[in-house]
VEXMAR-681811 format. One record per residue: x, y, z of N, C-alpha, C in turn; residue in three letters. Coordinates in Angstrom, 2 decimals. Example, Ala and Ser with C-alpha at 12.3 -4.5 7.8 and 13.67 -1.06 7.14 Angstrom:
<torlums>
<torlum><n_X>13.19</n_X><n_Y>-5.69</n_Y><n_Z>7.80</n_Z><ca_X>12.30</ca_X><ca_Y>-4.50</ca_Y><ca_Z>7.80</ca_Z><c_X>13.20</c_X><c_Y>-3.30</c_Y><c_Z>7.80</c_Z><code>ALA</code></torlum>
<torlum><n_X>12.85</n_X><n_Y>-2.25</n_Y><n_Z>7.08</n_Z><ca_X>13.67</ca_X><ca_Y>-1.06</ca_Y><ca_Z>7.14</ca_Z><c_X>12.90</c_X><c_Y>0.03</c_Y><c_Z>7.87</c_Z><code>SER</code></torlum>
</torlums>
This chain:
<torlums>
<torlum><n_X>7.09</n_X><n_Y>12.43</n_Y><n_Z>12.63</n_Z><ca_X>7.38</ca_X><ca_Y>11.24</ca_Y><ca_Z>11.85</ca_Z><c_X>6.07</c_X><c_Y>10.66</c_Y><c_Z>11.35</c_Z><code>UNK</code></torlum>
<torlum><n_X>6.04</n_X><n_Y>10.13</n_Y><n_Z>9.98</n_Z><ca_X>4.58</ca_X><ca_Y>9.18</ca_Y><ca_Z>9.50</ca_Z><c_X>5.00</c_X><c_Y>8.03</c_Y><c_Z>9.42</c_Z><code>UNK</code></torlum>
<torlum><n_X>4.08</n_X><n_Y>7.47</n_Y><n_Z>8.85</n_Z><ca_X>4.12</ca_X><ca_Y>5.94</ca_Y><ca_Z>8.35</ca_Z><c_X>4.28</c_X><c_Y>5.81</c_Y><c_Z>7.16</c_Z><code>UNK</code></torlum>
<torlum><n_X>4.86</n_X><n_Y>5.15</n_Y><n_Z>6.01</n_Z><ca_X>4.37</ca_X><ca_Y>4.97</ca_Y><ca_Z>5.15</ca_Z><c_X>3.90</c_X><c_Y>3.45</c_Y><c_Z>4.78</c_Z><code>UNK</code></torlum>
<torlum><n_X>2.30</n_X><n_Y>3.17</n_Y><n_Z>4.06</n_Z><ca_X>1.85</ca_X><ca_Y>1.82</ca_Y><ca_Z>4.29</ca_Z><c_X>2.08</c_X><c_Y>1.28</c_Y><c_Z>2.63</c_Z><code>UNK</code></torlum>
<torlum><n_X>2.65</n_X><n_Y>0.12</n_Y><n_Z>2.69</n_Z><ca_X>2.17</ca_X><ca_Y>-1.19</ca_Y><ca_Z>1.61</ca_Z><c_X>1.83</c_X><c_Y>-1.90</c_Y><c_Z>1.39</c_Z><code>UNK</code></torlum>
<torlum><n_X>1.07</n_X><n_Y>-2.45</n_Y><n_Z>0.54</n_Z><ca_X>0.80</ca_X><ca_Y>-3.91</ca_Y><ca_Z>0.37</ca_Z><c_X>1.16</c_X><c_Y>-4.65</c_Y><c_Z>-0.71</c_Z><code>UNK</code></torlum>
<torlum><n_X>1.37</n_X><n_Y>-6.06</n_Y><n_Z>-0.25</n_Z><ca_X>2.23</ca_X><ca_Y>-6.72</ca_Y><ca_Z>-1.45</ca_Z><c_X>1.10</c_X><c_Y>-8.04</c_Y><c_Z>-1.43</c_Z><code>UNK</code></torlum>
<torlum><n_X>1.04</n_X><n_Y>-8.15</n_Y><n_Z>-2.61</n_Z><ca_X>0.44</ca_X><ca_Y>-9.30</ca_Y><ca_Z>-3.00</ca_Z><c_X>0.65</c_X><c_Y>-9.93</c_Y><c_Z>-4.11</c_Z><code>UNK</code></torlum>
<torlum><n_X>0.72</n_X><n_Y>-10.99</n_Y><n_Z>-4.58</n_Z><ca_X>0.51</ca_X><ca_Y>-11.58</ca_Y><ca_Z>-5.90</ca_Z><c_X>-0.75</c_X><c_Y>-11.37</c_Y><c_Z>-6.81</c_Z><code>UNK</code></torlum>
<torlum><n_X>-0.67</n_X><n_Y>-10.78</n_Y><n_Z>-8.00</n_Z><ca_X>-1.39</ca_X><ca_Y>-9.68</ca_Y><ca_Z>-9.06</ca_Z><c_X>-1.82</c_X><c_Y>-10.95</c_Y><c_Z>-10.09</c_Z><code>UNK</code></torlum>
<torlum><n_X>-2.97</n_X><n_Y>-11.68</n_Y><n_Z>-9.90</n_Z><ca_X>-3.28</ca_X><ca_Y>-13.00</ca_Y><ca_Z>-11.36</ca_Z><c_X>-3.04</c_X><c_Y>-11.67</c_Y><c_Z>-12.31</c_Z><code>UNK</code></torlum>
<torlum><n_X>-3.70</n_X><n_Y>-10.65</n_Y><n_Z>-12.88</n_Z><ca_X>-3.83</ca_X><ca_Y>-10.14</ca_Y><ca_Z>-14.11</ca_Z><c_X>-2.27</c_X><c_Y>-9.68</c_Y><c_Z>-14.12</c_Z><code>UNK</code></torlum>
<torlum><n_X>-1.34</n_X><n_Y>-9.33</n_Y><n_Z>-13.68</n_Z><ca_X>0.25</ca_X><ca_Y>-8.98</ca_Y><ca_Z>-14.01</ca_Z><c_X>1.03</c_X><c_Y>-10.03</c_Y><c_Z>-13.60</c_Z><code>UNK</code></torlum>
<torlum><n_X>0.57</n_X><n_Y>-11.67</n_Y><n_Z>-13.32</n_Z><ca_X>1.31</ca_X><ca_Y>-12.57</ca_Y><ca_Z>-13.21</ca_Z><c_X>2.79</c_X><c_Y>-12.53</c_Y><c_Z>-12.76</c_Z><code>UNK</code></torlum>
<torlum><n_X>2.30</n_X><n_Y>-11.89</n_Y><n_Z>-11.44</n_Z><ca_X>3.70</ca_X><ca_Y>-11.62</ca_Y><ca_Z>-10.62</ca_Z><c_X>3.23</c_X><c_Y>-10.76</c_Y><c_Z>-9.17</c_Z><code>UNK</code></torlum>
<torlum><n_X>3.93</n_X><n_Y>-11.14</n_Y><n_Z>-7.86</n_Z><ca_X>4.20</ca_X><ca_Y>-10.10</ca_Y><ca_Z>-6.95</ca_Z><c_X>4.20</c_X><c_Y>-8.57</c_Y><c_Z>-6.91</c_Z><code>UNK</code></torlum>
<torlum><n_X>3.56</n_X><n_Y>-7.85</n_Y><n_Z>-6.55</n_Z><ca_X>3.21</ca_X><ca_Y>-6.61</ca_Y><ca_Z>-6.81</ca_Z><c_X>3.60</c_X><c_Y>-5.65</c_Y><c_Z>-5.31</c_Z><code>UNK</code></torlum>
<torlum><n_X>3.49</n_X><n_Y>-4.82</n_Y><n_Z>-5.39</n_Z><ca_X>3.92</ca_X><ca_Y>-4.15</ca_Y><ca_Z>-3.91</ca_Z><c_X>3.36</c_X><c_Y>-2.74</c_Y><c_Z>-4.44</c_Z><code>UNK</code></torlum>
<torlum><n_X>2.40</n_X><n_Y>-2.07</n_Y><n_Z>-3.85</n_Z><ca_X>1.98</ca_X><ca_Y>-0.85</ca_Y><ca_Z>-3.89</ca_Z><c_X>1.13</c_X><c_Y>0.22</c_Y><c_Z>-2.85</c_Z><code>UNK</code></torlum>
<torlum><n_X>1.43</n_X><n_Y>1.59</n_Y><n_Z>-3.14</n_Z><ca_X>0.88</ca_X><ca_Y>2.27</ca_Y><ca_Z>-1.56</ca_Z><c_X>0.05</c_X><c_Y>1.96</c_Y><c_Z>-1.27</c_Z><code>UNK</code></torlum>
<torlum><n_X>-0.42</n_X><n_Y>1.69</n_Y><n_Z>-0.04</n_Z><ca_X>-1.69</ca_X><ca_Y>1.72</ca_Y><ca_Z>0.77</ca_Z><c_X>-2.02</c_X><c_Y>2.51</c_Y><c_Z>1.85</c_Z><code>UNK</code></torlum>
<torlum><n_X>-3.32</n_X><n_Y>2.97</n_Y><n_Z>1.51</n_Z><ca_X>-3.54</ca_X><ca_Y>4.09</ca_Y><ca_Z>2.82</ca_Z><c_X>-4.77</c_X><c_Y>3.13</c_Y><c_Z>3.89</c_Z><code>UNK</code></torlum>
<torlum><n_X>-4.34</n_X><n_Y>2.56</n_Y><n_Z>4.96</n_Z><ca_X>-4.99</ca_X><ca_Y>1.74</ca_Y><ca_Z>5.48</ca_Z><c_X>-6.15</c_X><c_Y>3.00</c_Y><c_Z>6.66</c_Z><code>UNK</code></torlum>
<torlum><n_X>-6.81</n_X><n_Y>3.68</n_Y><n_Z>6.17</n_Z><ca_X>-7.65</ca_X><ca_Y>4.80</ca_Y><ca_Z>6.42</ca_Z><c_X>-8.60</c_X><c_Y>5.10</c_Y><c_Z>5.63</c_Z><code>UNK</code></torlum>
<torlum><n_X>-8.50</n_X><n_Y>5.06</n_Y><n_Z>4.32</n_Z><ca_X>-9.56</ca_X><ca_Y>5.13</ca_Y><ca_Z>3.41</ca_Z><c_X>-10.85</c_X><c_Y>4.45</c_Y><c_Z>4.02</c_Z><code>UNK</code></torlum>
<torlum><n_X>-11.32</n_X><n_Y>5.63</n_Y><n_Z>3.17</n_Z><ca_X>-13.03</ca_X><ca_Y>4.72</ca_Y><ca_Z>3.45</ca_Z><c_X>-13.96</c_X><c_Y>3.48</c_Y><c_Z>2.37</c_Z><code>UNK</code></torlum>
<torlum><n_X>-12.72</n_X><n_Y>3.90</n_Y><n_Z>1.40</n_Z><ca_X>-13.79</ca_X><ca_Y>3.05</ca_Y><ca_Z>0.31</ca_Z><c_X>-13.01</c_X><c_Y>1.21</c_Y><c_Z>0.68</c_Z><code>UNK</code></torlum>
<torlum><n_X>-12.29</n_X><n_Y>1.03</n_Y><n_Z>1.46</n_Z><ca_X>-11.51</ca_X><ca_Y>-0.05</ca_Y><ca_Z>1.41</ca_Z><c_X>-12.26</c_X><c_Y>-1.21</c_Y><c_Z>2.24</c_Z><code>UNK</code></torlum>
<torlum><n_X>-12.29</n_X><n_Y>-2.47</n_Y><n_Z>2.13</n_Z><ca_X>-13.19</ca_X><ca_Y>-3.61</ca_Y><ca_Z>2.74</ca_Z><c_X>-12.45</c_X><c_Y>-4.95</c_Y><c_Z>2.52</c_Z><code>UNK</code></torlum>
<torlum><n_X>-12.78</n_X><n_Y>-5.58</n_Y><n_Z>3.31</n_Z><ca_X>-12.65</ca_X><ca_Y>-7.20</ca_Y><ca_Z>2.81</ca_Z><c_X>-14.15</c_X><c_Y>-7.92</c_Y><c_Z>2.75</c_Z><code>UNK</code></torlum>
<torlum><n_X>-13.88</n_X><n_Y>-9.02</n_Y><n_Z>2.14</n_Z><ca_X>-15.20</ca_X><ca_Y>-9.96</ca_Y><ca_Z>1.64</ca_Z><c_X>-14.09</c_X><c_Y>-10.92</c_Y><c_Z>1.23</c_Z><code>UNK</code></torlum>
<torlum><n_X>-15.92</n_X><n_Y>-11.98</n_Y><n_Z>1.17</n_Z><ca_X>-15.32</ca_X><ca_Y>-13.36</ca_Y><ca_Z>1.14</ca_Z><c_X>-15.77</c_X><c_Y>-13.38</c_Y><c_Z>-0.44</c_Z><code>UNK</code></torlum>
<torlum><n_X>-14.66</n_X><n_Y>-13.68</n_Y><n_Z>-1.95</n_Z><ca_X>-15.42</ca_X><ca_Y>-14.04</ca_Y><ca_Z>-3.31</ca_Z><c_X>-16.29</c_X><c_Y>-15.32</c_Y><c_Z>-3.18</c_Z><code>UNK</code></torlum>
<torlum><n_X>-17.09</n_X><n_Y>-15.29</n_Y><n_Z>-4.28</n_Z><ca_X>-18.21</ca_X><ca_Y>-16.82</ca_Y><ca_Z>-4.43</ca_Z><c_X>-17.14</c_X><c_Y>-17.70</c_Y><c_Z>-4.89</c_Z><code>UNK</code></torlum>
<torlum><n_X>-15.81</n_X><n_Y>-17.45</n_Y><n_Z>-5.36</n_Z><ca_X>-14.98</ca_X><ca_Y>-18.52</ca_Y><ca_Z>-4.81</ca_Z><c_X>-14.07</c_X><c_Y>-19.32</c_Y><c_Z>-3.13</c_Z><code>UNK</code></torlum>
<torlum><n_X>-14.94</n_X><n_Y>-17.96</n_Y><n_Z>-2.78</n_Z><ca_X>-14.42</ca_X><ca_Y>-19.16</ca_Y><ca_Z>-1.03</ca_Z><c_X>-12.94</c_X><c_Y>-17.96</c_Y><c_Z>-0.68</c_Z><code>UNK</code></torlum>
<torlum><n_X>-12.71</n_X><n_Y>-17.04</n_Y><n_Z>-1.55</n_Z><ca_X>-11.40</ca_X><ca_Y>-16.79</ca_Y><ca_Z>-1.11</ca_Z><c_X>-11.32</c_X><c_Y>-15.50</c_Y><c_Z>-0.47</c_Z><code>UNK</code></torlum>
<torlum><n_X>-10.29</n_X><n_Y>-14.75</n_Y><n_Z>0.55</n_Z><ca_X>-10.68</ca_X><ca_Y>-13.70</ca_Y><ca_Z>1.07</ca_Z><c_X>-9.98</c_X><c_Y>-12.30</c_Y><c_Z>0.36</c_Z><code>UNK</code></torlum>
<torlum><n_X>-10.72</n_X><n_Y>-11.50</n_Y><n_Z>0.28</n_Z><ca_X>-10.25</ca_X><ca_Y>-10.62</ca_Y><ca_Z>-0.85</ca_Z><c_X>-10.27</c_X><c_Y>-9.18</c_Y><c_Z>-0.10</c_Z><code>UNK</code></torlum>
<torlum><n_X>-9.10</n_X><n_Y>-8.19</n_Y><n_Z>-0.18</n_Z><ca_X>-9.47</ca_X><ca_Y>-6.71</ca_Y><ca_Z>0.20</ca_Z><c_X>-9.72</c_X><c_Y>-6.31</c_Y><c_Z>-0.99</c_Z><code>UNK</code></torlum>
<torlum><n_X>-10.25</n_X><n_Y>-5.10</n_Y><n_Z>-0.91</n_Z><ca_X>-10.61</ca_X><ca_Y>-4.29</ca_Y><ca_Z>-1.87</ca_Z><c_X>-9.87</c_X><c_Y>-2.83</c_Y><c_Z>-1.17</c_Z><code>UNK</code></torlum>
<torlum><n_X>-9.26</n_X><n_Y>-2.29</n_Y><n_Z>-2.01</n_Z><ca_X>-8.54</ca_X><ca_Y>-1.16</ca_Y><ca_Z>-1.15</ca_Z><c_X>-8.58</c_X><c_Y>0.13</c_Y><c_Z>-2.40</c_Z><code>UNK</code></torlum>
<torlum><n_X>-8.05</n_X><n_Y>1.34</n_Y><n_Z>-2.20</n_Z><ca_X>-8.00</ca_X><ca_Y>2.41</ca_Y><ca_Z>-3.23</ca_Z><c_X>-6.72</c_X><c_Y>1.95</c_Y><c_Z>-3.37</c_Z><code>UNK</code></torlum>
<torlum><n_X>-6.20</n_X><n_Y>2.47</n_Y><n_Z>-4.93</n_Z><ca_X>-4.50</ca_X><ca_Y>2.26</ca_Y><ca_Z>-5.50</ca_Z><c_X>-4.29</c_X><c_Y>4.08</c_Y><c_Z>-5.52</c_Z><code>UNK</code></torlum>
<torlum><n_X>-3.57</n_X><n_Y>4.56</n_Y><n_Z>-5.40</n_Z><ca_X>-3.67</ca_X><ca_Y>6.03</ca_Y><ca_Z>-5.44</ca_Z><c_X>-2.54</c_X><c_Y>6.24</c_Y><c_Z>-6.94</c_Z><code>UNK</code></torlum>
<torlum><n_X>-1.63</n_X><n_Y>5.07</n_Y><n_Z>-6.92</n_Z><ca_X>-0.79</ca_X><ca_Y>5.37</ca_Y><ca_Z>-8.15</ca_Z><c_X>-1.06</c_X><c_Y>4.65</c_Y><c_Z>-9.20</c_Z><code>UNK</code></torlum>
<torlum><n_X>-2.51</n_X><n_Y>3.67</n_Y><n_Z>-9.15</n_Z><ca_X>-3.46</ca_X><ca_Y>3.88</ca_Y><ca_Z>-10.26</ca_Z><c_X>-4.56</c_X><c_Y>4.57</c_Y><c_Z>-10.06</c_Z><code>UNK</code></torlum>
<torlum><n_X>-5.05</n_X><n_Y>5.30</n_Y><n_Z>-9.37</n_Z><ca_X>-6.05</ca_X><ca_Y>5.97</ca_Y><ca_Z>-9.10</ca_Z><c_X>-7.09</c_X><c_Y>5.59</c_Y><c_Z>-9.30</c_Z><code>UNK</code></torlum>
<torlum><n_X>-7.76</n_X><n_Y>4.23</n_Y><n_Z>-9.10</n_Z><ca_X>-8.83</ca_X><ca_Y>3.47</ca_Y><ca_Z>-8.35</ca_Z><c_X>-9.01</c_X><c_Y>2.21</c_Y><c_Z>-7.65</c_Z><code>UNK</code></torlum>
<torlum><n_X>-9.75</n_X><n_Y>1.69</n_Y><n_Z>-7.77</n_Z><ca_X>-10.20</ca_X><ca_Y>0.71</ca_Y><ca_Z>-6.74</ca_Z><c_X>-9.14</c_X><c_Y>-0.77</c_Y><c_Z>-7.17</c_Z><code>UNK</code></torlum>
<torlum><n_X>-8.41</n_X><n_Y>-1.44</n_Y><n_Z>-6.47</n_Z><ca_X>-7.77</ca_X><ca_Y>-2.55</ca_Y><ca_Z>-6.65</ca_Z><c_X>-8.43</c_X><c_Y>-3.73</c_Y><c_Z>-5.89</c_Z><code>UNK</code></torlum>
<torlum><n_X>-7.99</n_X><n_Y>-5.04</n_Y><n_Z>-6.19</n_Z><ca_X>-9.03</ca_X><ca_Y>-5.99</ca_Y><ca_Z>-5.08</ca_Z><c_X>-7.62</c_X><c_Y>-6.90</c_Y><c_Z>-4.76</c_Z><code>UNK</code></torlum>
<torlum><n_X>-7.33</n_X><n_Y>-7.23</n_Y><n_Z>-3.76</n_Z><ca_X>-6.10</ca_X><ca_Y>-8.20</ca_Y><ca_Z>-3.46</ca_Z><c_X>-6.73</c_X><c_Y>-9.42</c_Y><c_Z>-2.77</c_Z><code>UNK</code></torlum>
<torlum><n_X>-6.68</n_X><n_Y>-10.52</n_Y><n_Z>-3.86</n_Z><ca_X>-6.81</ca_X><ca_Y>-11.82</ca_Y><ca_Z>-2.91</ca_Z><c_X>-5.50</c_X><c_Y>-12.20</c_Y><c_Z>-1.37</c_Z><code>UNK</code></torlum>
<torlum><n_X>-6.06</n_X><n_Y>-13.37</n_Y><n_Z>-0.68</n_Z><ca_X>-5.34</ca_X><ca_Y>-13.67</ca_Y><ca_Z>0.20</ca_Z><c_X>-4.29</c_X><c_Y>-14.90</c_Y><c_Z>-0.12</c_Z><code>UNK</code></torlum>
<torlum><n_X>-2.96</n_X><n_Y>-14.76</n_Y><n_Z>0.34</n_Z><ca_X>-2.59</ca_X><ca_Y>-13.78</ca_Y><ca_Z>1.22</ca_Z><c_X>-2.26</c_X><c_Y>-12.72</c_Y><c_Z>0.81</c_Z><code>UNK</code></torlum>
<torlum><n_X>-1.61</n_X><n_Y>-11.56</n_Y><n_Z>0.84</n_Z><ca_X>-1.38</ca_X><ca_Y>-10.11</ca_Y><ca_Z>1.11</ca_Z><c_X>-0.62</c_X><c_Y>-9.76</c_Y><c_Z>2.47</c_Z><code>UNK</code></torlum>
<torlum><n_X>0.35</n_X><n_Y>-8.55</n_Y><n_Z>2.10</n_Z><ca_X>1.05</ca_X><ca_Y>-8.44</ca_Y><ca_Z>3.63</ca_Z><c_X>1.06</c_X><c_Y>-7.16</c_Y><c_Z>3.49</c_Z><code>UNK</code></torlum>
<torlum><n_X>0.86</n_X><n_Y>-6.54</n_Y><n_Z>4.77</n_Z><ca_X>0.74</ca_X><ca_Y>-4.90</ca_Y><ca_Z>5.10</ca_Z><c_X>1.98</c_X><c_Y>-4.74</c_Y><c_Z>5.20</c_Z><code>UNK</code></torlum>
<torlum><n_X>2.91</n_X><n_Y>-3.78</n_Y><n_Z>4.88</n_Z><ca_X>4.12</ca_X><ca_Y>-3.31</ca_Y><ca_Z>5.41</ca_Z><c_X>4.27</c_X><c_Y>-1.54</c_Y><c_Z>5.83</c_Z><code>UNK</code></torlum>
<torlum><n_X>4.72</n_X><n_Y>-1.61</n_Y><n_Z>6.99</n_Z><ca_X>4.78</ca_X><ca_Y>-0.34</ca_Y><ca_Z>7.89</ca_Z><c_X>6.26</c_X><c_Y>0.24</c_Y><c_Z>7.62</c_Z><code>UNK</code></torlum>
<torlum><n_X>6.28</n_X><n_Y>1.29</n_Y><n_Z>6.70</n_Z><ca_X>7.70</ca_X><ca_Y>2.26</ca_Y><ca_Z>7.05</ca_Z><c_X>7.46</c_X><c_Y>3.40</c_Y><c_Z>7.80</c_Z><code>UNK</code></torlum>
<torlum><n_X>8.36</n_X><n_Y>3.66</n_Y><n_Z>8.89</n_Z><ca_X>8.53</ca_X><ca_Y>4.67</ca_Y><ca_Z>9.34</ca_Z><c_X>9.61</c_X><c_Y>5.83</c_Y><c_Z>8.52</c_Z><code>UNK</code></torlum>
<torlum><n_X>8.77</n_X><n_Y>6.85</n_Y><n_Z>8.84</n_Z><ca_X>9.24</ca_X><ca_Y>7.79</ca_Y><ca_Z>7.51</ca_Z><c_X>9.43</c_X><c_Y>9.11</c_Y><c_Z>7.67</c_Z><code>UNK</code></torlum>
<torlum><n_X>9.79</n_X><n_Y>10.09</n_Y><n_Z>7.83</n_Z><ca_X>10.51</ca_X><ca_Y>11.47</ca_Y><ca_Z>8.19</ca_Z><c_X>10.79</c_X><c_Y>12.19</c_Y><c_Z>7.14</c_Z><code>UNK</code></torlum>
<torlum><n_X>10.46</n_X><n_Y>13.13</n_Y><n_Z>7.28</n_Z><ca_X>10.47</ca_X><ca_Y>14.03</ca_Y><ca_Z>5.89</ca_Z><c_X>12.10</c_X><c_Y>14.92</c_Y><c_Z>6.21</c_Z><code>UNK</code></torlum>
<torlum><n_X>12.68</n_X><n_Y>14.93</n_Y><n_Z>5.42</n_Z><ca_X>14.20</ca_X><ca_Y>15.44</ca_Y><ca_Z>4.98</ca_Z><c_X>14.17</c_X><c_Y>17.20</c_Y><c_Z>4.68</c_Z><code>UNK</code></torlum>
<torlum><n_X>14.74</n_X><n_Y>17.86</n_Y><n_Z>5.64</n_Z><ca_X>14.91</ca_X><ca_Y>19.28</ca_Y><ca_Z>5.06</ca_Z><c_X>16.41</c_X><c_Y>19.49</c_Y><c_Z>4.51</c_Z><code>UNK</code></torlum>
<torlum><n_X>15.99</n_X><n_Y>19.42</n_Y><n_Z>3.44</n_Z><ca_X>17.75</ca_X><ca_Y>19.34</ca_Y><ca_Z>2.52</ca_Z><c_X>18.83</c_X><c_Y>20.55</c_Y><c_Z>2.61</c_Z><code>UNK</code></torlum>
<torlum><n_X>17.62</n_X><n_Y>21.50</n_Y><n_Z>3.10</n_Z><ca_X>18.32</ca_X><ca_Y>22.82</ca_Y><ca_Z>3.53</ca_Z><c_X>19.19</c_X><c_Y>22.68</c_Y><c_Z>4.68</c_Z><code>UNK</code></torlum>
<torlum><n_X>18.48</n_X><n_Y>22.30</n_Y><n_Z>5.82</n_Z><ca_X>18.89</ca_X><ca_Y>22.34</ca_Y><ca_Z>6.77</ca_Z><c_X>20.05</c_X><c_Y>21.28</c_Y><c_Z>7.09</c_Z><code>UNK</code></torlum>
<torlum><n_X>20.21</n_X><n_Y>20.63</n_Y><n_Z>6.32</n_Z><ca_X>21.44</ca_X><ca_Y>19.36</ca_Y><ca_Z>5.99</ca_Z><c_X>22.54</c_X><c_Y>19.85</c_Y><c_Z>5.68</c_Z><code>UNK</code></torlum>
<torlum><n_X>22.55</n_X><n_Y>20.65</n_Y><n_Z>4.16</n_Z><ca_X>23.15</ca_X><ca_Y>21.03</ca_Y><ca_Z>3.57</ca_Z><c_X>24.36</c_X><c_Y>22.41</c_Y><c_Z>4.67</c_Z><code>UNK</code></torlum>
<torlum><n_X>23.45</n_X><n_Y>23.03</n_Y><n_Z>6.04</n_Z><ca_X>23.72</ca_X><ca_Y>23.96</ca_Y><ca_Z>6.65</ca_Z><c_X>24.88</c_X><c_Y>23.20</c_Y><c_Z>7.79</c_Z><code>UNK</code></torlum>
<torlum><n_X>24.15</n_X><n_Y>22.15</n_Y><n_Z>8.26</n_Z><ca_X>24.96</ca_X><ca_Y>21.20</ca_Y><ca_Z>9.49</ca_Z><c_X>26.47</c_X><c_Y>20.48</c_Y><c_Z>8.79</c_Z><code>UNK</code></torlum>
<torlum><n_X>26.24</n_X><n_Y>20.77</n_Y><n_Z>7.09</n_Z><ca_X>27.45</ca_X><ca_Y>20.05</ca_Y><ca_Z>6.80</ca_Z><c_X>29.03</c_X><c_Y>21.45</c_Y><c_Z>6.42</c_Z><code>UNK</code></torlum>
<torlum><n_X>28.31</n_X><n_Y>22.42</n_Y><n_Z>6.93</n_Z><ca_X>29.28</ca_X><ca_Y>23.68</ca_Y><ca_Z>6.52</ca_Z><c_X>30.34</c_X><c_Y>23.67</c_Y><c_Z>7.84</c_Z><code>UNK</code></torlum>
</torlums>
């Protein structure tokens, strides 16, 4: 079984709630504080394929996740 990780945050440049993969393992990923006082991750987007920055707050979400053999489904239902 894996995980699969998200994060959701509110997006200023798409003026709205956003929710997208996160691989909380990467190496390029950090938090810092902006010269506005606020706390910011910086994480990889893999389904934009670079660097995203999420102010706070932000929420991690954990799915547990199992990969499906459709074959073997398809066999248990004969």
């Amino acid at each position: 079984m894996q995980n699969k990780y998200y994060i959701k945050y509110f997006s200023k440049s798409d003026g709205k709630k956003i929710k997208r993969p996160y691989d909380p393992h990467a190496d390029k990923q950090h938090e810092f504080i902006a010269g506005s006082g606020n706390l910011c991750k910086r994480y990889w987007d893999e389904s934009k394929e670079g660097l995203r920055t999420a102010n706070a707050p932000w929420t991690i979400e954990v799915r547990k996740w199992e990969p499906i053999n459709l074959l073997e489904k398809a066999k248990q239902k004969k």
